[in-house]
C-alpha positions in Angstrom: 0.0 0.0 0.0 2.6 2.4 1.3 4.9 2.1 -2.4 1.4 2.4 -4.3 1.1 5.8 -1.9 4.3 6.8 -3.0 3.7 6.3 -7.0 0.5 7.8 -6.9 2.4 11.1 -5.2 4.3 10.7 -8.1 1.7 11.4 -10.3 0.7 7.7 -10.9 -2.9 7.6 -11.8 -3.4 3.7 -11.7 -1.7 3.6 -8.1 -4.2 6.5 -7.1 -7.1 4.6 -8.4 -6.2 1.0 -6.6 -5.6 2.8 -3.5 -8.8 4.6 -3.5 -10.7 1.4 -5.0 -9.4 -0.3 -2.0 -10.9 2.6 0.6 -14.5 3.3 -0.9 -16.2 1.1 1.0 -15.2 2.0 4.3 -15.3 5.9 2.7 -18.6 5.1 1.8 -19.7 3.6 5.2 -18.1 6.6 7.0 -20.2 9.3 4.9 -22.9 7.3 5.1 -23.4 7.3 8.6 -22.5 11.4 8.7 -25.3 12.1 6.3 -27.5 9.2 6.0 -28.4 9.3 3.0 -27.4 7.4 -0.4 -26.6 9.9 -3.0 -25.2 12.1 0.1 -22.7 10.1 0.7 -21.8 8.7 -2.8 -21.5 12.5 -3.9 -19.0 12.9 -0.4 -16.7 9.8 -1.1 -16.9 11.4 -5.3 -15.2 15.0 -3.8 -13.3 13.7 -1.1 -11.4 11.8 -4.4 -11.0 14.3 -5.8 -9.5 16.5 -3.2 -7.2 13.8 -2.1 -6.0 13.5 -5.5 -5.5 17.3 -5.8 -3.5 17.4 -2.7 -1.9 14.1 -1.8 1.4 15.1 -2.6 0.8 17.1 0.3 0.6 13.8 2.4 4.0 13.7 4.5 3.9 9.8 5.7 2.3 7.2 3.6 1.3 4.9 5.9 -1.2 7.4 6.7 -3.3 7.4 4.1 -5.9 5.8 5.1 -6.5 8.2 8.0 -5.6 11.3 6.3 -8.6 10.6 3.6 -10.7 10.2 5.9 -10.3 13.1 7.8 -10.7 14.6 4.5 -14.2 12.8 4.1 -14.9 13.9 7.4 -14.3 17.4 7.2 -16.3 17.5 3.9 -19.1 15.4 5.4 -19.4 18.5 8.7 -19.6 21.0 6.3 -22.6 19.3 4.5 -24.1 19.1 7.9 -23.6 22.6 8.3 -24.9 23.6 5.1 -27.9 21.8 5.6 -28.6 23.2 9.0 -28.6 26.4 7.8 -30.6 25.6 4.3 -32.7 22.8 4.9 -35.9 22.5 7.2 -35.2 19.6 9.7 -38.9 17.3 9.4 -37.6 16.6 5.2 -34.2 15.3 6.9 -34.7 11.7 7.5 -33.0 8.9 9.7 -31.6 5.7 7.8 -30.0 3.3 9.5 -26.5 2.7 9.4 -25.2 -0.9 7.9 -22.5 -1.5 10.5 -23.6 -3.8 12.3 -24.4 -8.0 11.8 -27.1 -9.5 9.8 -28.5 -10.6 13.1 -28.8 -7.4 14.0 -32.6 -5.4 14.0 -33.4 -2.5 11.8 -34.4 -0.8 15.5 -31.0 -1.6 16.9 -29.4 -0.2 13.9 -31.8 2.7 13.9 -31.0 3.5 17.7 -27.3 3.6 17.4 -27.1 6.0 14.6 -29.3 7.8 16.2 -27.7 7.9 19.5 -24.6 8.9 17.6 -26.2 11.7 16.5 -27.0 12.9 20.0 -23.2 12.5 21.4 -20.4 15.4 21.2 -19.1 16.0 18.1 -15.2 15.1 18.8 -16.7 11.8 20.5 -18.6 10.7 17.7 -15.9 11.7 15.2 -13.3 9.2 17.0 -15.8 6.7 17.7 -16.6 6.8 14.2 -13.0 6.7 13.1 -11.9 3.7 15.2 -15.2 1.5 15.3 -16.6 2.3 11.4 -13.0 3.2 9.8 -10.8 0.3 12.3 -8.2 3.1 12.2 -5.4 2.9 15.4 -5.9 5.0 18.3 -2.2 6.0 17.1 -3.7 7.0 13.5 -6.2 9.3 14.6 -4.1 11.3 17.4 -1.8 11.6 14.1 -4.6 12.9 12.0 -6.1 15.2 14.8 -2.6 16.4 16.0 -3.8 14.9 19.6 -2.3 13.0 21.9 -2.9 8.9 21.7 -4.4 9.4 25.7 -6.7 12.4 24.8 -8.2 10.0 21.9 -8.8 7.3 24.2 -10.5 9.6 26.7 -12.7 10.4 23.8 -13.3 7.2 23.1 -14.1 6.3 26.6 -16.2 9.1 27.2 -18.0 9.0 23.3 -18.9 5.4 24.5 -20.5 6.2 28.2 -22.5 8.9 26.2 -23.4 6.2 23.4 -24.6 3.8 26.2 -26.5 6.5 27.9 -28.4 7.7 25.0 -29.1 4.1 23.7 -30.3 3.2 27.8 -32.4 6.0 27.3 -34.2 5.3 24.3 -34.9 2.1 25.7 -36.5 3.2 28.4 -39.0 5.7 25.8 -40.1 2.9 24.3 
């Protein structure tokens, strides 16, 4: 992956294009669960492309591609969100659920958690998304957010008491 990284900072087109083929999906997963919605998230994982291709000479370590296109996705994904805050009346905004979890799994269940991770803090639910959607290290994303490896796990810790709270709590609604 890393000499692929290294040809497609070279200008390589074809090295680009594998290393991206090989990241879509979990691209794809990530911006789904941002902004829930299909042709949201297809259009998110289309620019974040093509701003990573623009700029990934820019990239100083190669092993850290993976987390630095996501971040990229990310950051474009929270300016959608703010966009449509500001331009778009809330009831015509509708919850999907997200598709990370087993087959055996409920629409509900799925339904609750993406819900719930709309509910935490931002910074929580943009690490918890990182290491539980993307699998990306604890290392990775304190690289990515220029934070320490501790304050990420704090995040993490306290990102999942809030998650557990808010699912407990929806539970108890019904």
């Amino acid at each position: 992956m890393e000499e692929l990284v290294r040809k497609a900072q070279k200008g390589d087109k074809e090295a680009f294009y594998k290393i991206i083929s090989e990241a879509k999906v979990k691209l794809y997963k990530t911006a789904f669960a941002y902004l829930k919605d299909e042709h949201a998230a297809l259009e998110a994982v289309a620019e974040t492309t093509c701003r990573a291709y623009l700029s990934i000479g820019k990239l100083r370590d190669c092993r850290y591609f993976s987390t630095w296109v996501t971040k990229i996705l990310i950051n474009y994904c929270l300016d959608e969100l703010k966009y449509i805050s500001k331009h778009a009346v809330l009831d015509d905004y509708c919850f999907e659920p997200v598709h990370i979890l087993n087959e055996d799994t409920g629409a509900d269940d799925r339904l609750d958690l993406n819900f719930a991770l709309n509910l935490i803090k931002p910074k929580y639910r943009d690490v918890i998304i990182m290491k539980f959607f993307e699998d990306i290290s604890v290392e990775d994303i304190a690289q990515s957010l220029n934070k320490p490896a501790g304050t990420i796990k704090t995040w993490i810790n306290r990102g999942l008491k809030q998650l557990r709270q808010k699912l407990k709590e929806s539970e108890n609604h019904v």
